[in-house]
C-alpha positions as CSV (number, residue, x, y, z in Angstrom):
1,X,16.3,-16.2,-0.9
2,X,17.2,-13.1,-2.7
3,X,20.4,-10.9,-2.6
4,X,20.7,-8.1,-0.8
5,X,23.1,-7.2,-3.9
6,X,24.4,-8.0,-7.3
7,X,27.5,-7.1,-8.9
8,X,28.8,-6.4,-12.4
9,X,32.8,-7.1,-12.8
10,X,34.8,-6.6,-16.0
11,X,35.5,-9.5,-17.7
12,X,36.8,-10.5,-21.3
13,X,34.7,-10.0,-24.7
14,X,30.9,-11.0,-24.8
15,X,30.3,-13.5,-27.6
16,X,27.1,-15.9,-28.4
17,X,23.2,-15.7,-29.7
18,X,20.6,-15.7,-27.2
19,X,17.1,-15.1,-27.5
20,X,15.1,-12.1,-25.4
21,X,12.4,-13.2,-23.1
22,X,8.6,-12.2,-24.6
23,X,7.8,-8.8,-24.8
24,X,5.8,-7.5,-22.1
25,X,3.3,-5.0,-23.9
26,X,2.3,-7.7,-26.2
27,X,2.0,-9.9,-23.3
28,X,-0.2,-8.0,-21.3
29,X,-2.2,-7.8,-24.0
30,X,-2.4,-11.3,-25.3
31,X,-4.2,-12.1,-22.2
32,X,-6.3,-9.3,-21.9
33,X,-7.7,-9.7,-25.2
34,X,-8.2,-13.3,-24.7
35,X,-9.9,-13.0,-21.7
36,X,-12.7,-9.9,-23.7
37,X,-12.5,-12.1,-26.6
38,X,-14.8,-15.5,-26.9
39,X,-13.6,-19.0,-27.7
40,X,-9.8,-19.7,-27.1
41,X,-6.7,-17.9,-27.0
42,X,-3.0,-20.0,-27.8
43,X,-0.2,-18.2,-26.7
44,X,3.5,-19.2,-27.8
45,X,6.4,-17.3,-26.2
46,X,4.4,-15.1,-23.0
47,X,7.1,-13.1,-21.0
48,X,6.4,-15.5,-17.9
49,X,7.7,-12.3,-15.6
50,X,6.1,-11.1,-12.3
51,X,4.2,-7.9,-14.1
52,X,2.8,-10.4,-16.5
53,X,1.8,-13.5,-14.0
54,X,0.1,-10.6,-12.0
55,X,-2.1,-9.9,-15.0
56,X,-3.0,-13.6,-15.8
57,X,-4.0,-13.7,-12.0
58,X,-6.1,-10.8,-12.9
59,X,-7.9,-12.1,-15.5
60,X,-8.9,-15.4,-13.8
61,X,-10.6,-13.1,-11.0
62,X,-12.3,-11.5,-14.0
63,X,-13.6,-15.0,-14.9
64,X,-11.5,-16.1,-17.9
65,X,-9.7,-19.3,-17.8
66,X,-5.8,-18.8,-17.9
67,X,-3.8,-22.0,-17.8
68,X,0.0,-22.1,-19.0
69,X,0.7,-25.3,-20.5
70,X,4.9,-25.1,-20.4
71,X,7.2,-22.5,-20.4
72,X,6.2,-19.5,-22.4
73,X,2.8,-21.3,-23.8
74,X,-0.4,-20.2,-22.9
75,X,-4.3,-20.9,-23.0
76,X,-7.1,-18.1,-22.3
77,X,-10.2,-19.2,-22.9
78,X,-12.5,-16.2,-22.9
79,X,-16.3,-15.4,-22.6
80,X,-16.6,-12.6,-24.5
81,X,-17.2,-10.6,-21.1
82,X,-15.2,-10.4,-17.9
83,X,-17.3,-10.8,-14.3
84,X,-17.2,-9.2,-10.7
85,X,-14.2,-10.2,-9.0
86,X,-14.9,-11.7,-5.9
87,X,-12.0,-10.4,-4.1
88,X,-9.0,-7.4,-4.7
89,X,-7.1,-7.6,-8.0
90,X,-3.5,-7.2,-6.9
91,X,-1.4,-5.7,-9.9
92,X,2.1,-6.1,-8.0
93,X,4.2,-4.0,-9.8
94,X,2.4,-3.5,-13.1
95,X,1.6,-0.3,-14.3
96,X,0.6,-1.3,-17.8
97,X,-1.5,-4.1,-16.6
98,X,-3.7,-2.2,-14.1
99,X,-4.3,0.6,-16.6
100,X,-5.1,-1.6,-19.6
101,X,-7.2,-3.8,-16.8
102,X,-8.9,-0.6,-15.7
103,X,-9.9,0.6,-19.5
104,X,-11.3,-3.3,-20.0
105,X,-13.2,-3.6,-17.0
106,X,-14.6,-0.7,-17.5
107,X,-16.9,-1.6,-20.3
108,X,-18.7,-4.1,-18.5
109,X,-21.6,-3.6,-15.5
110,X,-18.9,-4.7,-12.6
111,X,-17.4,-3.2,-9.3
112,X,-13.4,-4.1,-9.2
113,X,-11.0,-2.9,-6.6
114,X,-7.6,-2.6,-7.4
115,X,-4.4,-2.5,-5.6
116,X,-0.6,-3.2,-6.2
117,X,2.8,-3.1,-4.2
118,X,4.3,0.4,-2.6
119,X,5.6,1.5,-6.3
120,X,2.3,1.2,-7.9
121,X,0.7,2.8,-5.0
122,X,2.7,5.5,-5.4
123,X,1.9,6.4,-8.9
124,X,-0.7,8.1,-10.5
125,X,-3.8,7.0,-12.4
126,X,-5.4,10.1,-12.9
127,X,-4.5,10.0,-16.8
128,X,-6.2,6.9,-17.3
129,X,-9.2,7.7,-15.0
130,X,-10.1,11.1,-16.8
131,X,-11.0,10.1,-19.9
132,X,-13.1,6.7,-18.4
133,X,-15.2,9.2,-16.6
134,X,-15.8,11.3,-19.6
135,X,-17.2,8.0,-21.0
136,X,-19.6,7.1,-18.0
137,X,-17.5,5.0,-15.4
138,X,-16.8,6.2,-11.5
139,X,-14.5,5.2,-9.1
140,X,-13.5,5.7,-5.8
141,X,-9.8,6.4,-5.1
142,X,-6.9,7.2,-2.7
143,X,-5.8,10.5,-2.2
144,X,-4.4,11.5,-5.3
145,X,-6.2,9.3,-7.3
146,X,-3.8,6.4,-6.9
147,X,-4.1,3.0,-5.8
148,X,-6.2,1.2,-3.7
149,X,-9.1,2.5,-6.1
150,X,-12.9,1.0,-6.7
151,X,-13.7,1.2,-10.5
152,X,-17.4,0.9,-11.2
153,X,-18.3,0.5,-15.1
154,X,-20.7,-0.1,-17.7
155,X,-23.2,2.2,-19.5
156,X,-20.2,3.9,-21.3
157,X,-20.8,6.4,-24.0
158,X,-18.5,6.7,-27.4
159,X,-15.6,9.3,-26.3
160,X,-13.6,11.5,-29.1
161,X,-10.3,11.5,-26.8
162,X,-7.2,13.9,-27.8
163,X,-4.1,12.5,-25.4
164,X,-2.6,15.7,-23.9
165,X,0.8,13.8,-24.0
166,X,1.8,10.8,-25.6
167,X,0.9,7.4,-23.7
168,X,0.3,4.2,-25.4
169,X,-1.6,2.9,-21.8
170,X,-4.1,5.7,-21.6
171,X,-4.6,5.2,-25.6
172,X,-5.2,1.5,-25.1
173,X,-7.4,1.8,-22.0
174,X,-9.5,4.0,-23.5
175,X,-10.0,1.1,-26.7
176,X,-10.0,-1.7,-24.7
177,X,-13.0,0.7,-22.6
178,X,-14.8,1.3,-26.2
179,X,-15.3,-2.5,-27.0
180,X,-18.6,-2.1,-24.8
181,X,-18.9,2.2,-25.5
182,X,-22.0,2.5,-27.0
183,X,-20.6,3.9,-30.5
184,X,-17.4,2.7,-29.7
185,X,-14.4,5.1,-29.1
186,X,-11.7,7.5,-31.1
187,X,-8.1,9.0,-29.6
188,X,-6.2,11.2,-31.5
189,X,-2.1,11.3,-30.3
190,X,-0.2,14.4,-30.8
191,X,2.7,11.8,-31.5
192,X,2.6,8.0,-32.6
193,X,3.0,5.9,-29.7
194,X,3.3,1.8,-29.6
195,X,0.7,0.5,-31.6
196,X,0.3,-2.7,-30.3
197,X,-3.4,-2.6,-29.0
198,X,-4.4,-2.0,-32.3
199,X,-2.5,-4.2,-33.9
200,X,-3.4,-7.0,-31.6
201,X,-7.5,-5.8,-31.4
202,X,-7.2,-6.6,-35.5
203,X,-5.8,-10.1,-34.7
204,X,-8.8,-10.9,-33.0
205,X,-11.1,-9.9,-35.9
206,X,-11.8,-5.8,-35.2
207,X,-12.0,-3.4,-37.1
208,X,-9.8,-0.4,-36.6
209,X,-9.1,2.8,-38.6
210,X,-5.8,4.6,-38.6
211,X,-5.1,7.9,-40.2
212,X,-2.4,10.6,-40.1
213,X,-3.9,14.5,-40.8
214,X,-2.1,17.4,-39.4
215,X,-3.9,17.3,-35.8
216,X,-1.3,13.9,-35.1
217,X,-2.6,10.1,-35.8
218,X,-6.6,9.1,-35.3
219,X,-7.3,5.9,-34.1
220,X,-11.5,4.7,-34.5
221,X,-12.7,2.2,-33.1
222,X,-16.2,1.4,-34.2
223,X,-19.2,0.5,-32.0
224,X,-20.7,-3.2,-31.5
225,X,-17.6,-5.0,-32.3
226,X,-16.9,-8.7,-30.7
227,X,-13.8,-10.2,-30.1
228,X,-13.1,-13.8,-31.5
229,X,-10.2,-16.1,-29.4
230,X,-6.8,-16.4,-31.9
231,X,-3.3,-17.6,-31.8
232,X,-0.5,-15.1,-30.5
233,X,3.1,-15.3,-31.1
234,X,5.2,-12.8,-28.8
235,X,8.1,-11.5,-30.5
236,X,11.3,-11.0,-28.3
237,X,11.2,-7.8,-26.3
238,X,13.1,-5.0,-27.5
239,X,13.6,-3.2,-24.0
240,X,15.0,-6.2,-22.5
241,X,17.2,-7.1,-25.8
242,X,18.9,-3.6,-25.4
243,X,21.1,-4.7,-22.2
244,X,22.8,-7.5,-24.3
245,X,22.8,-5.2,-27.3
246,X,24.6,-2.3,-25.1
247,X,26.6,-4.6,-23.0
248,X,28.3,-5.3,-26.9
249,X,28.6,-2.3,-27.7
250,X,30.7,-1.0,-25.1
251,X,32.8,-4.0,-24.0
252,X,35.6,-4.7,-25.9
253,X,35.9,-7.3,-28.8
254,X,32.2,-8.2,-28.2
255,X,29.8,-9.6,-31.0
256,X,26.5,-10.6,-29.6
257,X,23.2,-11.7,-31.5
258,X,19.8,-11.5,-30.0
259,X,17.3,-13.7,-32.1
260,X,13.8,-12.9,-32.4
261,X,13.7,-9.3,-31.6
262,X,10.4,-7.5,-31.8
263,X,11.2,-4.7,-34.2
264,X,8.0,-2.3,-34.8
265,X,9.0,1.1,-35.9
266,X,7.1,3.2,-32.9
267,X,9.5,0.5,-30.3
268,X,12.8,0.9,-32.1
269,X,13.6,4.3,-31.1
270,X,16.8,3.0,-29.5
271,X,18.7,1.4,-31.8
272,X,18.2,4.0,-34.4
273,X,19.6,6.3,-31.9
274,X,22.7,3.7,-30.8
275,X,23.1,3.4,-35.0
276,X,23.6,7.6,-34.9
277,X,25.9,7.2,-32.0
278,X,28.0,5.0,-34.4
279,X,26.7,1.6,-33.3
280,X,27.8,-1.3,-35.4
281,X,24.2,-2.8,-35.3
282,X,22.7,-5.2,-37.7
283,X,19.6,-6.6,-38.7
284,X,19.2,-10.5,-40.3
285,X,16.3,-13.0,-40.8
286,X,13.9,-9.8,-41.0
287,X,10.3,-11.4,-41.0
288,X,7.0,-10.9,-40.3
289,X,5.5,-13.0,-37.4
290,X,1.7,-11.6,-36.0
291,X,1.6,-8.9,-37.6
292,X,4.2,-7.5,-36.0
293,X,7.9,-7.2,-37.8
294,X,10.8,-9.3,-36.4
295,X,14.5,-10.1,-36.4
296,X,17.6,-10.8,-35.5
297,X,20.0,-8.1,-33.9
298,X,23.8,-8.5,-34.0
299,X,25.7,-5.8,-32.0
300,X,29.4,-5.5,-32.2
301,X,32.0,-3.3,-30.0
302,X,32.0,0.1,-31.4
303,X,33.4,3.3,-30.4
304,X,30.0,5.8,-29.7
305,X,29.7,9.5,-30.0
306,X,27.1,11.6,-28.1
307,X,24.2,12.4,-30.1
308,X,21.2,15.2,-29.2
309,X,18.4,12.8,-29.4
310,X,15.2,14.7,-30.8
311,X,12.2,14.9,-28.1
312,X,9.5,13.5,-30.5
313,X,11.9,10.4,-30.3
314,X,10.7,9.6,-26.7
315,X,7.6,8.1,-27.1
316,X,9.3,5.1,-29.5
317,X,12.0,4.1,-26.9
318,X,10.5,5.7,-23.3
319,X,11.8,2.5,-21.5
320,X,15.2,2.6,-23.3
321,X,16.8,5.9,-21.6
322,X,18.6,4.4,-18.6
323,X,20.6,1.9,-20.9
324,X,21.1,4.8,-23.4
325,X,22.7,6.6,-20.5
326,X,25.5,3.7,-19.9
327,X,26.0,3.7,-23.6
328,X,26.2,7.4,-23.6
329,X,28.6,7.6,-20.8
330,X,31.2,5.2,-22.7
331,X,30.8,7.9,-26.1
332,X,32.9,10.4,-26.9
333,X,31.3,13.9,-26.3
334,X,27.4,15.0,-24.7
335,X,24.6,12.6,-25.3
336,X,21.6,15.2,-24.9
337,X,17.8,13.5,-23.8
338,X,14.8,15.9,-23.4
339,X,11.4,15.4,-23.7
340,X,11.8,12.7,-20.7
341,X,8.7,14.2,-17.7
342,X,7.0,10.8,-18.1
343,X,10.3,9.3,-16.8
344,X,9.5,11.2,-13.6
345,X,6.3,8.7,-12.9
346,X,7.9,5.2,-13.9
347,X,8.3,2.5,-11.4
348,X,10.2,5.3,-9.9
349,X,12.0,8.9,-10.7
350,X,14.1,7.4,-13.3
351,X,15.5,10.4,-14.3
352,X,17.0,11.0,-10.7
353,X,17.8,7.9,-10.0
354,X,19.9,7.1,-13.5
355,X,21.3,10.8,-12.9
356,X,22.4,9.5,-9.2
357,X,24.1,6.2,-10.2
358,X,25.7,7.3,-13.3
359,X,27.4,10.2,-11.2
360,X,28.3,7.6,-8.6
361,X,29.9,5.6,-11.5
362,X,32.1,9.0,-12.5
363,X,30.2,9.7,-15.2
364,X,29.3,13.6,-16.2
365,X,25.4,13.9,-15.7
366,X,23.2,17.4,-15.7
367,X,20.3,16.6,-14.7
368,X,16.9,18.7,-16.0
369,X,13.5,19.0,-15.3
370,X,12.6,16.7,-18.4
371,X,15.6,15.8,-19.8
372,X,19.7,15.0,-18.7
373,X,22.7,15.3,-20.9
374,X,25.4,12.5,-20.1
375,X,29.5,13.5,-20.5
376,X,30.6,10.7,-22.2
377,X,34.1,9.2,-20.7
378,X,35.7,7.8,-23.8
379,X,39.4,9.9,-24.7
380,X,42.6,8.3,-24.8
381,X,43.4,6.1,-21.3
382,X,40.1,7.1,-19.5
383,X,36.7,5.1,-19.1
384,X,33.9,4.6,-16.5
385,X,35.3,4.7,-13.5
386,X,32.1,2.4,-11.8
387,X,32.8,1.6,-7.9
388,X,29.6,1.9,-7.0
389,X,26.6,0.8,-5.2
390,X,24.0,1.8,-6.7
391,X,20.5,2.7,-5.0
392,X,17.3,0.8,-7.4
393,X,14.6,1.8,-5.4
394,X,13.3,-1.5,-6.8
395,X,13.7,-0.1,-10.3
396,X,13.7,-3.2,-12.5
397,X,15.5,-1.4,-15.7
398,X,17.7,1.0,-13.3
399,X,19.1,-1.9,-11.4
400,X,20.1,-4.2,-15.1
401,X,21.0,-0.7,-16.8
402,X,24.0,0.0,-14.1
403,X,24.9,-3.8,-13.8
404,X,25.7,-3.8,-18.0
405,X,27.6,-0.4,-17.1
406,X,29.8,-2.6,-14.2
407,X,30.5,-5.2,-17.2
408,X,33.0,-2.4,-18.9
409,X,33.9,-0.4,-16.0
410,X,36.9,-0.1,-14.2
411,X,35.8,-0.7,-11.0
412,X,32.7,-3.7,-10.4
413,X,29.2,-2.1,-9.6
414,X,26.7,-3.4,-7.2
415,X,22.7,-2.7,-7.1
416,X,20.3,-3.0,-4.9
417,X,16.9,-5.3,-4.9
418,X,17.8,-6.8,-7.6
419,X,15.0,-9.0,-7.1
420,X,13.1,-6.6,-8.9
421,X,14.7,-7.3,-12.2
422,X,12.4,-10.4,-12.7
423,X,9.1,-8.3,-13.0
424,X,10.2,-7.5,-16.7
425,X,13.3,-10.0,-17.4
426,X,13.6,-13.3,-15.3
427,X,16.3,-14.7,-16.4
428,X,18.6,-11.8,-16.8
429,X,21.6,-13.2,-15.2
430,X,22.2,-16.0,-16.4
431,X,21.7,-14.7,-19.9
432,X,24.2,-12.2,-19.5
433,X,26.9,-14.5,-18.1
434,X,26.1,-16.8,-20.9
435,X,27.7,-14.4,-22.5
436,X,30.7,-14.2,-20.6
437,X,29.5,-11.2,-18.5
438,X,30.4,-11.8,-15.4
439,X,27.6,-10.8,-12.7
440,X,27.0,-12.3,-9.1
441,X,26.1,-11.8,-5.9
């Protein structure tokens, strides 16, 4: 059974290596793409959380064969095509994986209902659905255009798609969409955004095209391309290796490594920005594994000073603002974020809710439209006060972002549903107090 609660108390210096669980972009798509592609898919390392499981449920209902063989490793064995599903593809939690599913089914002559729990009813897919109507598919949706929706596909046309904000799930619906788009499909991104779709769609043997002109970074993806089955390694994820990294950086005496860390330029927004705050961060064993670059990340106790983190920033570490706000309320000075609406339409109002809980914790928080600027508490004899208990809404990165605050605070901090926490990071827990954090129920 799960708690109700868990709790973050001070304790002494954190101190070990530990390795991040997969990273869950990469995931999602490992087993998409296996299930489009034909022949077999090998998969070392999967992020084996509840957002991912829910999207290797999906593709078996789409008629690939998904089988995990131990703990992180993975077989897909894909027909090139997905089927009908004979019954309604249940997303959970899972925002990426319904709106990559929806670009992939989309391609193909099917009917597929989707649905997913109260949070991902809640939230709209409206940005995804407009440009896979402009290339030929219909739907029929709740109000709103959210969840439960019908999506009925095939006979989709090539689509020349400018993003009218930056989102690496709408980019990669529409690609995954123009596999089967009859002259395949193009998006042009006012601002880079996490390239893993194309990354991963050249793993599997297409052909993509990426240029940078002064109307912002044009992907092409050419017509009457086939997918061929490959082996993925996932890389360790860089949202989830942040709460160690953080939890260093503002305990005392603290040196912590995280091995294996997934370190693509358009994800690393994060630790660039902890590195102007005046992070002692360091990279080792820099390598390439997949295609993608990876390494190992050593964070030590550092004192931080608040930073104005530039807008066009946001796109590279989206996820990463609710730990930046506990690292920012331990620095000395403002730490100002703008840029931040699609934090409005996460898993939950994330702006809001981090806004809430750090005030509850004593921190100075102004919250805007788009953006909040966090008071950092560090002058001579006075931290985070903490003390609280803090509402989640089952917010999966609200919930661990408060409990790494509670490690350094003065008072413990407790969180609600923390059940949640296992859609991205199962496991969390007992990596931290392997550590020597101490967190409980």
């Amino acid at each position: 059974m799960t708690a109700a609660l868990l709790t973050a108390s001070r304790a002494g210096p954190l101190a070990g290596r530990v390795r991040a669980p997969g990273d869950k972009s990469i995931s999602h798509r490992a087993l998409i793409l296996g299930a489009l592609a034909t022949g077999e898919t090998s998969i070392e390392g999967l992020l084996e959380g509840e957002d991912v499981l829910r999207t290797a449920d999906a593709m078996r209902a789409f008629g690939a064969e998904v089988v995990r063989i131990a703990d992180g490793r993975w077989r897909v064995v894909g027909r090139g095509r997905l089927a009908e599903p004979a019954d309604v593809v249940d997303c959970g939690n899972s925002g990426t994986g319904v709106r990559l599913i929806l670009g992939a089914a989309a391609g193909f002559p099917i009917s597929a209902t989707f649905t997913g729990d109260e949070s991902l009813r809640g939230r709209p897919m409206r940005r995804v659905l407009k440009p896979l109507g402009e290339m030929g598919a219909t739907w029929t949706a709740s109000a709103g255009e959210r969840l439960p929706l019908t999506l009925h596909g095939g006979g989709l046309r090539r689509i020349a798609y400018r993003l009218p904000e930056p989102s690496a799930q709408v980019k990669s619906a529409v690609l995954l969409a123009g596999l089967q788009a009859a002259g395949g499909a193009e998006v042009i991104e006012p601002q880079a955004t996490r390239d893993h779709t194309e990354r991963m769609l050249r793993a599997f043997g297409a052909t993509v095209a990426v240029s940078d002109d002064g109307a912002g970074r044009r992907i092409v993806l050419p017509g009457g391309q086939t997918l061929t089955g490959t082996a993925v390694r996932v890389p360790g994820d860089p949202s989830s290796a942040a709460f160690p990294i953080v939890a260093a950086l503002i305990t005392p005496g603290s040196e912590v490594t995280v091995e294996g860390v997934l370190l693509n330029p358009l994800r690393t927004g994060l630790f660039g920005t902890l590195k102007e705050m005046g992070a002692d961060l360091t990279v080792a064993n820099l390598r390439d594994e997949g295609g993608e670059p990876v390494g190992d990340l050593t964070a030590r106790h550092s004192r931080l000073r608040g930073v104005t983190v530039p807008p066009e920033r946001a796109p590279s570490m989206i996820d990463e603002y609710p730990i930046l706000g506990v690292a920012a309320a331990f620095a000395e000075g403002a730490t100002v974020m703008r840029g931040l609406a699609e934090l409005r339409v996460k898993e939950s109002d994330r702006l809001a809710l981090m806004a809430a809980g750090l005030a509850a914790c004593g921190v100075g928080v102004e919250e805007e439209p788009e953006g909040m600027t966090v008071i950092g508490s560090r002058r001579a004899n006075h931290g985070v006060a903490g003390g609280a208990r803090v509402t989640t809404h089952g917010d999966h990165r609200i919930a661990m972002s408060h409990l790494v605050l509670g490690l350094a605070s003065e008072a413990p901090v407790a969180v609600d549903q923390p059940g949640m926490i296992a859609t991205s990071f199962p496991g969390f827990e007992a990596l931290m107090r392997s550590l020597g954090g101490e967190i409980g129920s």
